[in-house]
C-alpha positions as CSV (number, residue, x, y, z in Angstrom):
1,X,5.7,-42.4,-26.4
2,X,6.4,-45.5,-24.5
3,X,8.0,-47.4,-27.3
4,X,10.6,-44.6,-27.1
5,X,11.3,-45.4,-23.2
6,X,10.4,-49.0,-23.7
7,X,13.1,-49.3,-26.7
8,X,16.6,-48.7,-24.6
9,X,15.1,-50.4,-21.6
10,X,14.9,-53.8,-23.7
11,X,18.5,-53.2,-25.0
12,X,19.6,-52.7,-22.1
13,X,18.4,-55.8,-21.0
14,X,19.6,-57.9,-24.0
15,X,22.9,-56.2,-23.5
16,X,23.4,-57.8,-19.9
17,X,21.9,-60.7,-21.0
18,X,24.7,-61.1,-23.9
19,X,27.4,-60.7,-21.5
20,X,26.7,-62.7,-19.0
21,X,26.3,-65.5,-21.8
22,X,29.0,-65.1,-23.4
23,X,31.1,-65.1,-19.6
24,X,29.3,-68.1,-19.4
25,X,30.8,-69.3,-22.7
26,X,34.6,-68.6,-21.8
27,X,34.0,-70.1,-18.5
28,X,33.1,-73.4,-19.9
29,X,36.1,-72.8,-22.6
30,X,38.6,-71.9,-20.1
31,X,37.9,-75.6,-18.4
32,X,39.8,-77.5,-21.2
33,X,43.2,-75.4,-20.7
34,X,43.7,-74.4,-17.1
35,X,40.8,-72.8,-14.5
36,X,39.0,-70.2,-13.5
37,X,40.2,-67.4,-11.1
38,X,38.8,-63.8,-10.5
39,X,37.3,-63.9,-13.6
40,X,40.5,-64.6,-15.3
41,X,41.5,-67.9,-17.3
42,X,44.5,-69.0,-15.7
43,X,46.3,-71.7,-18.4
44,X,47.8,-74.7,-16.8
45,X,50.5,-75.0,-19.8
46,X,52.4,-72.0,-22.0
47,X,51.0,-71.0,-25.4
48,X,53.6,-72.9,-27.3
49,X,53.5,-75.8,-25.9
């Protein structure tokens, strides 16, 4: 019975996890091309360019 509560408990957990990873990940991205601003990459040039 308490692998049944314990399952969606964990993935819950590894869910959060993930995203706060991977907003860690397009932080360190966004550094190259412009900066970060209210969680929003602001680009310092235009996509063609």
């Amino acid at each position: 019975m308490f692998g049944l509560i314990r399952l969606p408990i964990l993935l819950m957990i590894a869910f959060i996890v993930g995203v706060f990873f991977e907003r860690s990940n397009q932080r360190e991205a966004c550094e190259t091309r412009g900066f970060w601003q209210d969680g929003i990459c602001m680009t310092v040039e235009g996509p063609n360019e």
